[in-house]
Each structure stands twice: as C-alpha cells, then as structure tokens.
C-alpha positions as CSV (number, residue, x, y, z in Angstrom):
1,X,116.5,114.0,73.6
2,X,116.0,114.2,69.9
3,X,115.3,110.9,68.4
4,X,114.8,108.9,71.4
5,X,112.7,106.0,71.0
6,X,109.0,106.4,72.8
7,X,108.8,104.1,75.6
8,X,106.3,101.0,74.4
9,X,102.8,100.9,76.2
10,X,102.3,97.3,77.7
11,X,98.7,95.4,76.8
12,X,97.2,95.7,80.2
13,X,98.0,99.5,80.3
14,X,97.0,100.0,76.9
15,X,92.9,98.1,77.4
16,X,92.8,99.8,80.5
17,X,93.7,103.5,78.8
18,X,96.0,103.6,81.8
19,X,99.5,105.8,81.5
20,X,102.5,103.2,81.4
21,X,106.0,103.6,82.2
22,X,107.1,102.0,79.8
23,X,109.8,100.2,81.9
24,X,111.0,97.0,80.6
25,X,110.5,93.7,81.8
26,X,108.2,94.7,83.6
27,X,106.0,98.5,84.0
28,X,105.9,99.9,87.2
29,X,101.9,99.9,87.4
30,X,102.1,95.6,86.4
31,X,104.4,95.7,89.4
32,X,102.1,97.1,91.6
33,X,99.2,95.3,90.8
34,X,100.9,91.7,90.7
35,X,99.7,91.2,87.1
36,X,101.3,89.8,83.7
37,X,103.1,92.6,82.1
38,X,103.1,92.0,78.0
39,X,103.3,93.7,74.6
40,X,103.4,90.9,71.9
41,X,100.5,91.5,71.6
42,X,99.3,92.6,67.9
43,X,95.6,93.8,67.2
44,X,94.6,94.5,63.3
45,X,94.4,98.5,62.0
46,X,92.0,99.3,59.6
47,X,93.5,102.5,57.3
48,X,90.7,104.8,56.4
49,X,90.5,105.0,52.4
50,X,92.0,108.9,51.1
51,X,88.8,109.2,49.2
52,X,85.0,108.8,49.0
53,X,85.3,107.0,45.8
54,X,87.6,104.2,47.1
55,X,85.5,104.1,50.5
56,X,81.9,103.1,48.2
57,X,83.1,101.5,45.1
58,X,83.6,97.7,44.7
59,X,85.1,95.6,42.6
60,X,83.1,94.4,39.6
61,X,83.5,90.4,40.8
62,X,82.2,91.3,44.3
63,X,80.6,88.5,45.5
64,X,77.9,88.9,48.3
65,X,76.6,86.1,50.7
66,X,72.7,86.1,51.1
67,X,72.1,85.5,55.1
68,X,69.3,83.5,56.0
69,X,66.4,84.9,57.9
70,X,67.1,84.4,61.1
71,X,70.7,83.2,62.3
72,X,71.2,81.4,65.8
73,X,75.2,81.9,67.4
74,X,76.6,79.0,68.7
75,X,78.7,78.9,71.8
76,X,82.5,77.8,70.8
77,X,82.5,75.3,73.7
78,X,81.6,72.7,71.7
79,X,78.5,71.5,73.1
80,X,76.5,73.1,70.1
81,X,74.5,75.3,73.0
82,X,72.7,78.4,71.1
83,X,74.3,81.6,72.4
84,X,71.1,83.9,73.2
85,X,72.9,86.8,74.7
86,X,71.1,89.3,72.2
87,X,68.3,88.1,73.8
88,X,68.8,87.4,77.4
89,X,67.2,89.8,80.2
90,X,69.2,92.5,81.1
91,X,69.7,91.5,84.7
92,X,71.9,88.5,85.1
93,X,74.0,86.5,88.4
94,X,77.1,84.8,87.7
95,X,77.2,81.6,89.4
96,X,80.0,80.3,91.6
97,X,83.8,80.5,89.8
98,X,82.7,82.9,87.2
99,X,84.8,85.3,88.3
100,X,88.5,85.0,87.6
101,X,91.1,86.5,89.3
102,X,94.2,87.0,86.8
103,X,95.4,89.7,84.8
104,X,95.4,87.6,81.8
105,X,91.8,87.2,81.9
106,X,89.2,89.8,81.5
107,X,85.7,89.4,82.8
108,X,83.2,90.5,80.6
109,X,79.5,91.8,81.3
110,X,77.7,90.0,78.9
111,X,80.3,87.1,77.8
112,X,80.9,87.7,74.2
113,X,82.8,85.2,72.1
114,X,86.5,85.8,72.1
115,X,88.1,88.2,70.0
116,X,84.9,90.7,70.0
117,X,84.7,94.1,71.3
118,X,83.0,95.4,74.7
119,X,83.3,98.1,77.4
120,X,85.6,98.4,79.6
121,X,85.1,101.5,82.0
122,X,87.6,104.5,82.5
123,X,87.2,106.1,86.0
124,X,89.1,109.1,84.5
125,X,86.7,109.7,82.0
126,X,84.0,109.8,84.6
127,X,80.5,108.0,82.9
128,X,82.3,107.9,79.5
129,X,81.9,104.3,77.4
130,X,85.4,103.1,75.5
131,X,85.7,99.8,73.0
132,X,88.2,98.0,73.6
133,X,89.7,94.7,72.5
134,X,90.5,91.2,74.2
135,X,91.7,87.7,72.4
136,X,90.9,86.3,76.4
137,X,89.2,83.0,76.3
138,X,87.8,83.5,80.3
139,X,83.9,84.0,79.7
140,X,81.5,83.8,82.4
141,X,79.1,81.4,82.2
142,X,75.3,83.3,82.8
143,X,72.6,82.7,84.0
144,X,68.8,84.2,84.0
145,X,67.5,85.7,87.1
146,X,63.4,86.2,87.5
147,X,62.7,89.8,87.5
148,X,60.0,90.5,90.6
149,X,57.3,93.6,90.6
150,X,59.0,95.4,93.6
151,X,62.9,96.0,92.0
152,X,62.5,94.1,88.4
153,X,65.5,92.0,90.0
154,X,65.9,89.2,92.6
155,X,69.2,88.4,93.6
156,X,69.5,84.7,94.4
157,X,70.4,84.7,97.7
158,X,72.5,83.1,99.8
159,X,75.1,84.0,97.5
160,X,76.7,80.9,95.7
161,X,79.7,82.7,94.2
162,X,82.5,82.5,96.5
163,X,84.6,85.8,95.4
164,X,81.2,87.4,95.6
165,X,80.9,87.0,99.3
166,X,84.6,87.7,99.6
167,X,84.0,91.2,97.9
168,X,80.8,91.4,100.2
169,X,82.3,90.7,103.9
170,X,85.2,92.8,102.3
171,X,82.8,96.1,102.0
172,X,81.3,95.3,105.2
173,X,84.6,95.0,107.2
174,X,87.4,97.7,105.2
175,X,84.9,100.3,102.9
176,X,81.8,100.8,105.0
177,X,84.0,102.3,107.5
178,X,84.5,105.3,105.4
179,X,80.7,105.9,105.0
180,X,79.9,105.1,108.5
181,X,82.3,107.1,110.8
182,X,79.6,109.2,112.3
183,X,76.8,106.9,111.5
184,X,76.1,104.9,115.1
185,X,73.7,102.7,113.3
186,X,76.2,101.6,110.5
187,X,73.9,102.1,107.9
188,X,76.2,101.3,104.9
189,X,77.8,98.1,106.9
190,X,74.2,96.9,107.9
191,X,71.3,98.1,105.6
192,X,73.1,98.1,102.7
193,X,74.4,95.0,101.4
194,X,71.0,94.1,102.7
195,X,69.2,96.7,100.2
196,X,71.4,95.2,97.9
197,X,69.8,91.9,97.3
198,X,67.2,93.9,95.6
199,X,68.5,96.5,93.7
200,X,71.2,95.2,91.0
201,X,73.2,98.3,90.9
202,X,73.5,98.7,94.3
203,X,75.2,95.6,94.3
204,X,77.4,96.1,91.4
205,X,78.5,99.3,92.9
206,X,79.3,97.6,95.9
207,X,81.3,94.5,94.7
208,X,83.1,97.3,92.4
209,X,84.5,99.4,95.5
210,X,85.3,96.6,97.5
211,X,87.2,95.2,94.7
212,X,89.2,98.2,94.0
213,X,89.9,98.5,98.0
214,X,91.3,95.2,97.4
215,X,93.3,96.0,94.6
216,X,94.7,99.0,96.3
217,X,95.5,97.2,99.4
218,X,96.5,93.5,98.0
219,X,97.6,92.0,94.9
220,X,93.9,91.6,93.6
221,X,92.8,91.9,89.8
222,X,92.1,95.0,89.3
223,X,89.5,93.9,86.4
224,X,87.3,92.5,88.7
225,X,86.5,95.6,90.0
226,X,85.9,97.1,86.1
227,X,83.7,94.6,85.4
228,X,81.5,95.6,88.2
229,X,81.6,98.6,87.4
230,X,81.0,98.6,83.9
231,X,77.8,96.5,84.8
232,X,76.6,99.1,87.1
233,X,77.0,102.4,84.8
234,X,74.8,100.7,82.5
235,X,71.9,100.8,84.8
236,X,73.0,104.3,86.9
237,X,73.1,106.3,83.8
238,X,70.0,106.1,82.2
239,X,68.4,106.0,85.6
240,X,70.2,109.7,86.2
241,X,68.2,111.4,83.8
242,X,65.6,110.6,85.5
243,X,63.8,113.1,87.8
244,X,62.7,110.7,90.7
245,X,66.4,109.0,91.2
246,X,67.0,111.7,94.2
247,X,64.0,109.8,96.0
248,X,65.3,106.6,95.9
249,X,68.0,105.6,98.5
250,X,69.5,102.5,96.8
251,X,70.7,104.7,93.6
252,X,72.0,107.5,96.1
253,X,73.7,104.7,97.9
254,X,75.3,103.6,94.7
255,X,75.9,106.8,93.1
256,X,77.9,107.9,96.8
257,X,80.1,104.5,96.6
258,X,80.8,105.0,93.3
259,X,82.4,108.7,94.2
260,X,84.7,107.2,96.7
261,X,86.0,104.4,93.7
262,X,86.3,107.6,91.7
263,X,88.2,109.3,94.7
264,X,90.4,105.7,94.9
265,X,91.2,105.6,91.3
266,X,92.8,109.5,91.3
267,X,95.3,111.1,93.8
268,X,94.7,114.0,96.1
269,X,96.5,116.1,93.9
270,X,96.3,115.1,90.5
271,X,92.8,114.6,87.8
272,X,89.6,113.9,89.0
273,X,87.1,114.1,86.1
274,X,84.6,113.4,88.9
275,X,81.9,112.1,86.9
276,X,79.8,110.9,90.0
277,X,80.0,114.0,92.3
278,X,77.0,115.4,90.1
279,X,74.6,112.5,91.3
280,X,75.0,113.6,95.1
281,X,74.8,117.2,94.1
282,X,71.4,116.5,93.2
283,X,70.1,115.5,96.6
284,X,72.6,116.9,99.4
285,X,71.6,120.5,97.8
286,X,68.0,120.6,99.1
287,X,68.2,121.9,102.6
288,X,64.9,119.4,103.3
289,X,67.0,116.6,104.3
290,X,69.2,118.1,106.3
291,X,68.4,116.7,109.7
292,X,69.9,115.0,112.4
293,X,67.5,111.7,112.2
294,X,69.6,108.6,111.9
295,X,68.0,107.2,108.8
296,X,69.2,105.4,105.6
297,X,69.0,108.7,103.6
298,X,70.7,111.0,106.0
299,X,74.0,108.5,106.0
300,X,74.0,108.7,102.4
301,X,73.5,112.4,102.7
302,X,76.6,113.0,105.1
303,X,78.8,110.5,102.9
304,X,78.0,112.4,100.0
305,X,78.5,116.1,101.7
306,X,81.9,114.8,103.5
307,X,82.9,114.1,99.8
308,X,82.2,117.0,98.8
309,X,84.0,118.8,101.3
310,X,86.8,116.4,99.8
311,X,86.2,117.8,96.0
312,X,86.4,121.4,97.1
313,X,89.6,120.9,99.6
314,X,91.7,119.3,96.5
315,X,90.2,122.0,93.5
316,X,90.4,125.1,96.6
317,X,87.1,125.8,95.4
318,X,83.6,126.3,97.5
319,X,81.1,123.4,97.7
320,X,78.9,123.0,95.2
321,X,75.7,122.9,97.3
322,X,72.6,125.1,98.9
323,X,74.4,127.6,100.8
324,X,70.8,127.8,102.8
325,X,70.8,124.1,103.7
326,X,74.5,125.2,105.5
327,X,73.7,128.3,106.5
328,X,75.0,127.6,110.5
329,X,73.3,130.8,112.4
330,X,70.4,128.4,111.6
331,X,71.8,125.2,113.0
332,X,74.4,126.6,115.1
333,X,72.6,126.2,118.8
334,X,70.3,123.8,117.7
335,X,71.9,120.9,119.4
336,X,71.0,119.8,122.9
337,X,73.3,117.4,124.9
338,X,70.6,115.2,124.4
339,X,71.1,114.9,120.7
340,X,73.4,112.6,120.5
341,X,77.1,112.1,119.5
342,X,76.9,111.9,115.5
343,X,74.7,114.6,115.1
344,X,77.3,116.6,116.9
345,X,80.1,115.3,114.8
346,X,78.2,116.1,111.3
347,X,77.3,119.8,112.8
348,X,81.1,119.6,113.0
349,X,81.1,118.8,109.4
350,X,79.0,121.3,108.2
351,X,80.9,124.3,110.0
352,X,83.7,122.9,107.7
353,X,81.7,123.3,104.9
354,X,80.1,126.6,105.4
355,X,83.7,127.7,106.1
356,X,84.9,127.2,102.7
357,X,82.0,128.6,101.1
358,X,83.9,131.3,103.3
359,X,87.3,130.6,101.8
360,X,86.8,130.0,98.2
361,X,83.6,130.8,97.9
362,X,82.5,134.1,95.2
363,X,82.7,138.0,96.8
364,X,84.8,139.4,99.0
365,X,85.8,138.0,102.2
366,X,84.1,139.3,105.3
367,X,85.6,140.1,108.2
368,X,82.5,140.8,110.3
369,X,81.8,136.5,108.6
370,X,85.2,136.0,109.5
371,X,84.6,136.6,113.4
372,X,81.6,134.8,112.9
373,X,82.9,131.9,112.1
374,X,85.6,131.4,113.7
375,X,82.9,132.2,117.6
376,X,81.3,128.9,115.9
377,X,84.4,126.9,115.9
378,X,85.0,128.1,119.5
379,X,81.3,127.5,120.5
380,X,81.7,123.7,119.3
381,X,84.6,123.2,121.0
382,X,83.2,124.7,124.6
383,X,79.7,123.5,124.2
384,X,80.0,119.3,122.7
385,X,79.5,116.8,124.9
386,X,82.1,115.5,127.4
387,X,82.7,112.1,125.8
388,X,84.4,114.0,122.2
389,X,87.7,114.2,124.9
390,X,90.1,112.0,124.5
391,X,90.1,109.0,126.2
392,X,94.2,109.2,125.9
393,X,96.8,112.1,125.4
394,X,100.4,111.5,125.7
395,X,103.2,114.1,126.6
396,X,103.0,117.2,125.4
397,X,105.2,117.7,122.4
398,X,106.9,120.4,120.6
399,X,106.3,120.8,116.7
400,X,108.3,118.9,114.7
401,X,109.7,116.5,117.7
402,X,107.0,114.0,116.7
403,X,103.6,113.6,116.3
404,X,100.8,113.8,119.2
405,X,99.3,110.5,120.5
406,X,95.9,111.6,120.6
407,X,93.1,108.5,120.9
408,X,89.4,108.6,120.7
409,X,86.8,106.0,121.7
410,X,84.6,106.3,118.5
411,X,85.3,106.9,115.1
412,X,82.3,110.1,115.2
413,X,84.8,111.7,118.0
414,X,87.9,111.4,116.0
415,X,85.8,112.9,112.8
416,X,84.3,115.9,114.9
417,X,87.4,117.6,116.5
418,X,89.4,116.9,113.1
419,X,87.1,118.8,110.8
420,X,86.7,121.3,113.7
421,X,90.9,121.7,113.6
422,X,90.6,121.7,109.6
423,X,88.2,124.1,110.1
424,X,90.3,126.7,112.0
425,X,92.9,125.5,109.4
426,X,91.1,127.5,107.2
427,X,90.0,130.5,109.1
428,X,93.8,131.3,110.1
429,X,94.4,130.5,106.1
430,X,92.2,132.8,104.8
431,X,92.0,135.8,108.0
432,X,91.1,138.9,106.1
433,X,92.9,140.5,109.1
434,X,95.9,139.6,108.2
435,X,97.8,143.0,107.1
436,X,99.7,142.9,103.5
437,X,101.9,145.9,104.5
438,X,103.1,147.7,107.3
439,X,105.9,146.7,109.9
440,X,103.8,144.4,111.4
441,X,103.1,142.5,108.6
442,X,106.0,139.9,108.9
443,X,105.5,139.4,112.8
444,X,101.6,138.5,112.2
445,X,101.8,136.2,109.8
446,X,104.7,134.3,111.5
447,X,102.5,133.7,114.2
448,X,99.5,133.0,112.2
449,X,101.5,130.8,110.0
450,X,102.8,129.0,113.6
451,X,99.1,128.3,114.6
452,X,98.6,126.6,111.6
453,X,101.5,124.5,111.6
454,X,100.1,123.5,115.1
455,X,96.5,122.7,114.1
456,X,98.1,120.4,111.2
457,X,100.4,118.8,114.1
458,X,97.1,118.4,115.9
459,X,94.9,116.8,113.3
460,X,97.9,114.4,111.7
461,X,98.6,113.1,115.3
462,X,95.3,112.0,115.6
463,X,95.0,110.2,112.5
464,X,98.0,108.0,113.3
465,X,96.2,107.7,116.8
466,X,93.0,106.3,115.2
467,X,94.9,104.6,112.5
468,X,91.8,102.2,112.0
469,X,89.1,104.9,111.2
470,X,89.7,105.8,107.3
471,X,88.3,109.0,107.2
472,X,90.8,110.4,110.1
473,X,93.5,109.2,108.1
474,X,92.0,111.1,104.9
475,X,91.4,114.1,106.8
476,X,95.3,113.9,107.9
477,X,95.8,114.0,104.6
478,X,93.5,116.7,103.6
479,X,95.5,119.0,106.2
480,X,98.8,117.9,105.3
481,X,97.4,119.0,101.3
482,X,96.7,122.4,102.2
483,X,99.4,123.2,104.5
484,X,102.3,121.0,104.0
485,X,104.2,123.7,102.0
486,X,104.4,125.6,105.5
487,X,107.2,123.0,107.1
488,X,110.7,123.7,106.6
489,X,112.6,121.2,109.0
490,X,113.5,117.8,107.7
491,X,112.7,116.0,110.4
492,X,108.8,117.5,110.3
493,X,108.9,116.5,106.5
494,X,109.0,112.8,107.1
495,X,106.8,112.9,110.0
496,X,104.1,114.4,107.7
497,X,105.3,111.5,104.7
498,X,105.1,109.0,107.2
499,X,101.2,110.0,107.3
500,X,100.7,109.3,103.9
501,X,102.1,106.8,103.7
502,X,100.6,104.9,106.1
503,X,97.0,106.2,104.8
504,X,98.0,104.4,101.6
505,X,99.3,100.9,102.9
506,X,96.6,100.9,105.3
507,X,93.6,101.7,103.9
508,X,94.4,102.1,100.1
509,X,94.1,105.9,99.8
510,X,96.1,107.1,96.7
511,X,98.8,110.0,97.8
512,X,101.9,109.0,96.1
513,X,101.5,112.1,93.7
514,X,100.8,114.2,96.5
515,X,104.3,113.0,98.3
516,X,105.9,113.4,94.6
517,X,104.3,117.4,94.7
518,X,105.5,118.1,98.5
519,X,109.2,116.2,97.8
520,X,109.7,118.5,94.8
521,X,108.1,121.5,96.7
522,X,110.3,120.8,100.1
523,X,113.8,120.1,97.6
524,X,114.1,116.3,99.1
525,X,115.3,113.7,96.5
C-alpha cells in the first residue's frame, strides 16, 4: 500500500546478502537457523562529494603524518605479539577451538583485527567476491603449516581441532552418500577425505559442504560453512584458469562438492547462478573418460554428470556436455552381466541424459529418435541383472490411494530403475506422436498423461522406500518437479508434499519454494 514502511533487513541477513522477512522479533530465516536475530546495529556511510573539486582539494591547515619506514601491527590481545598476517604463507590450520559456533561470531580466513573488512562468500553470486563488515571480536588464532614439494601443503594430521573432525565423520557418514550411490568402492566416503590431507582445497570444500548439510539439517552456524568456503574459492579460482586442472582429481573432487553446496544453498525451482557447474563441464565433456572402471576419476565424473542431469531437469534445458561421449547406440549393448551392478546403474544414467538432449535439446524432435529411445529404456529394463529387483514390493496400489512400498538392497539399484522411470517420464512428455488435433486428440493424451502420473507414483514410492539413499529422495523430487502439475486429487497432493518434505528434514534438500510453486499451482492454501 502506498506509504508503507519497508520492512527492516536484520544484521545477519544483511552481511550474508541474504533476503530477510523482515518479521519482527525475530526473521523467519534467524528462526530457522537458531541464530541471534538483530538490527541495532549501525555501520558508518561515507557520502560521495557532488564534485571533483571538493573530492581533491584540502584545506589549507591540512596536516599530514609522516609514517615510518616500515610499521609492524600489533595484535589487540594485549600480549604486544606482532600481527604478521600480510606476511604469513598462504596455507594455514586452525588449531583446536578456533572455530566458533554462534551467530554472533564470524570466522574469518585470515583473522583481521576487529572492525576491518573481508570476504564473505555469496553462493548466489556463484565465484563472485563481496566486502563486508563485522565489529565481531571471535578471531582465530593461526598457525603456519610447512609447505611439502608434492601438494605445497601438509595438513597436520591427526586432526587436533575438534569441530574439524565433526565436519569430517559428518561428510563421511550424511554427504558422501550423495556422490557415492553407484560407486561400490565409496570413493568420496573413503579416498577422499584421505586425498584431502594433501590438498588444502579439497579439504576446505569438504568441511564447507558438510557444514552446510549441518546447517540444513540442525541448528548449526551457518558461517562456518562460509568461512570454508570463502578459504577454498581463493585457491579454486585461480587454479580454474588453468589448463591442467581437468587432470587433477583433487580440484574435480572439490569443484563437484562445491556444486552440490551450490545445489543446497538454492531450491529446485528458484535461482541457481551455478557458478561451479562450469568446472565439471570441463572434464565430463570429453568422451575419453567415459568408462565403466571404478576409479577415483570416474566417481567424480558420474557425480558431476548426475548434476548435470540435475541443472538441465530444473532450467528444462539439454545438458551441457559431448553429445558423442553419450551417444547410447555406442554404449547401449556394451554391457555384459559380468560388468557389474554400478556400471549398469550409470548406463541407466546416461540413457537419462541422452534423453533430454532428446527433450530440450536444439532441432526438431525425431520420431524415428523417439522409438529409439524409448527400445533403450525397454532393453535396460529386460536385459539388467537379476539383483536391480526388488528385494520387497507391497500390495499393489491404485494411484492416488498411497504410495508404493518399493525397497532395494543397494543404493546403485534404487538409482538405476529411478532414472530409468524418469527417463520414460520424459519420452511420454515429449512423444512427438502425440496428435495436436483430430478427435483422438483428447483420448491419447489422457492416457499418456495417465502413464505418467504412474511412472511419478512409481519413482516417489521408491524414494520414501529407500528413504536413506539421498539421491533417490532427489530424484523423487526431480519427478514430482516436472510432473506434479498433472495431479488433481487432494489426497495425491499431499502424498507428493509429504515427499518433499521428508527430502528436506531428512537429508537437507531445499524444496520449500517448490511446495510454495505447486500449492499456488494446485489452489491449496
């Protein structure tokens, strides 16, 4: 209404550039996050001067200080301890209880006196730097670590921080689960925190998703997980621009965990700058390492292709990637029953991918590609190994009575026949043989829009049947994104909210603007 005061931005919300209610006592974003919700606070503005004049003249009694040659900072602690942080090496530990957890404090990378400006990083503006300010006392004590030859860093190891080991056993136990589902050597719950001790922004990346996962799951400081993150951008970036960082696995490791924070900081259906996506483009384009060997650099490699299967689900745009690396005539038939489980769970993956190329890809829509694809899907389902059944199906059940009870033994099974369902999804979606006149216009697409409804049914069931395997969950999700629209009854509504929600509270997986989108679309208050 006209003249209505604009709701006041809190001080967390405002050094964080996030969007506040502006609810008073407390915002609903404080709230959430269990933190101290304020705005006393006062920071000084500096007016630009109208003119040039004004901006370069001074006053005729100006008087100016002569500084000595050199100048040494002292730390405010009292002990009279020079501050060397201009010159200390770049890579640093923070020894145990550096680390606070409380909104009122901020860590900071390089522990600047209070009152002075640093970075603080904004996940919505993908790799983009922003100066903030803080009057916060909390500084983190630092201390050097001796560079080796091999990685220029040495992590002191066992860890002596406490939260850092939380943060690590956290990754291992909650977040490599979303990198590993078809992985049966567990490369990112194993190797990784391993590689880590070595490579500095490996491990930055991986103490900053875990504690975001934490933050999304408990009451945990969400700052802890900027401060990471902030620490590891400022060794990822320059390292992107150069040539050779698609050859080494630990920054494709990092650069692929820092896509699912991006993915954790946004919801399904809202903003995603995704600053990060453009680091696994680089590598899961070139068709060379697309193979079935279990190795360090194909887990990364099917971590970074499921997310970009994510990316082009959400945007209803083709993958960015090598359409020869995923052309499937080629790798369609390749597999064996002797090749093993996961590999036929990511050629599972892959179909999905090649058939959005399909969907939203440039040109016209096949149908001769059409029929193609969808005897792949088929193929998969008629020609996988006997152990991708179920180990458990409960009764059969009519749309919108409730959801299937559908249980796998491994997480790779669960994965396979999901993107397989999501797959067909699409195919019925986007059937070029679907007429757009004629009297039988109305009749086929009632039926084609009841096989879909069914394929959803399918692949939500079996998310809440494997509740403990992330990605099932997300691909739920993914379905219920594309086709949620299509349900009309009430009752299949809050099935399909039920699914989200319980992909948020269990696993931290952002979809309250995606209930918000299919509330307003389905007229439900």
């Amino acid at each position: 209404m006209p003249g209505a005061k604009k709701p006041q931005c809190c001080d967390p919300c405002r050094v964080l550039h996030h969007k506040c209610d502006g609810v008073l006592p407390q915002c609903g974003r404080c709230v959430r996050t269990g933190r101290e919700c304020t705005r006393d606070k006062k920071e000084t503005k500096f007016r630009q001067a109208k003119s040039r004049k004004s901006r370069t003249n001074f006053p005729s009694n100006q008087v100016w200080v002569q500084p000595p040659p050199r100048v040494d900072f002292v730390l405010e602690s009292g002990s009279g301890q020079l501050d060397n942080s201009t010159e200390r090496p770049t890579n640093v530990e923070s020894p145990a209880g550096s680390l606070h957890s409380h909104a009122e404090s901020i860590p900071l990378p390089e522990g600047p006196s209070p009152g002075s400006s640093y970075t603080v990083p904004l996940q919505q503006y993908g790799f983009s730097n922003h100066q903030v300010h803080t009057s916060s006392s909390a500084v983190s004590p630092i201390v050097p670590v001796v560079d080796t030859p091999e990685r220029l860093y040495q992590r002191r190891w066992p860890l002596r921080d406490p939260e850092e080991a939380r943060l690590l056993q956290h990754f291992v136990d909650k977040v490599a689960p979303f990198f590993d589902c078809t992985d049966r050597q567990q490369h990112f719950a194993i190797h990784i925190p391993y590689r880590a001790r070595r490579c500095e922004t490996l491990f930055n990346a991986i103490l900053a998703m875990s504690a975001r996962h934490l933050n999304r799951t408990t009451a945990f400081d969400p700052f802890v997980s900027d401060h990471y993150y902030q620490a590891c951008l400022e060794k990822l970036i320059p390292a992107l621009n150069d040539h050779g960082v698609t050859m080494d696995d630990d920054l494709l490791a990092a650069t692929v965990i820092l896509r699912l924070l991006e993915e954790f900081d946004v919801p399904l259906a809202g903003s995603d700058i995704r600053g990060h996506s453009f680091g696994t483009k680089a590598f899961i384009r070139g068709p060379s390492i697309m193979t079935t060997t279990p190795s360090l650099r194909q887990a990364v490699y099917w971590s970074g292709l499921r997310q970009e299967i994510y990316n082009a689900l959400s945007l209803q745009q083709a993958p960015d990637i090598e359409l020869r690396s995923l052309n499937l005539n080629s790798h369609f038939g390749s597999l064996g029953p002797d090749a093993g489980d996961c590999a036929w769970a990511n050629q599972a993956i892959t179909h999905c991918a090649d058939v959005l190329v399909f969907c939203f890809g440039e040109g016209p829509r096949s149908t001769t590609v059409h029929a193609e694809l969808k005897a792949h899907n088929q193929q998969w389902s008629e020609t996988r190994p006997d152990s991708f059944e179920p180990y458990f199906v409960g009764e059969d059940v009519e749309v919108g009575i409730k959801l299937p009870d559908i249980r796998y033994g491994c997480s790779w099974h669960a994965i396979g026949n999901q993107y397989i369902d999501l797959a067909q999804i699409l195919l019925s979606v986007h059937d070029p043989n679907l007429p757009t006149v004629g009297p039988l216009r109305r009749r086929l697409i009632q039926e084609a829009d009841d096989h879909i409804r069914r394929g959803v049914w399918t692949v939500c069931g079996a998310s809440l049947s494997n509740a403990s395997v992330p990605p099932a969950m997300v691909v739920g999700c993914m379905a219920i994104h594309l086709c949620g629209d299509r349900f009309t009854d009430p009752h299949e509504q809050d099935l399909l909210i039920q699914v989200l929600i319980q992909t948020d509270t269990l696993h931290g997986w952002p979809t309250h603007a995606l209930q918000r989108q299919l509330r307003e679309t389905w007229g439900m208050r």
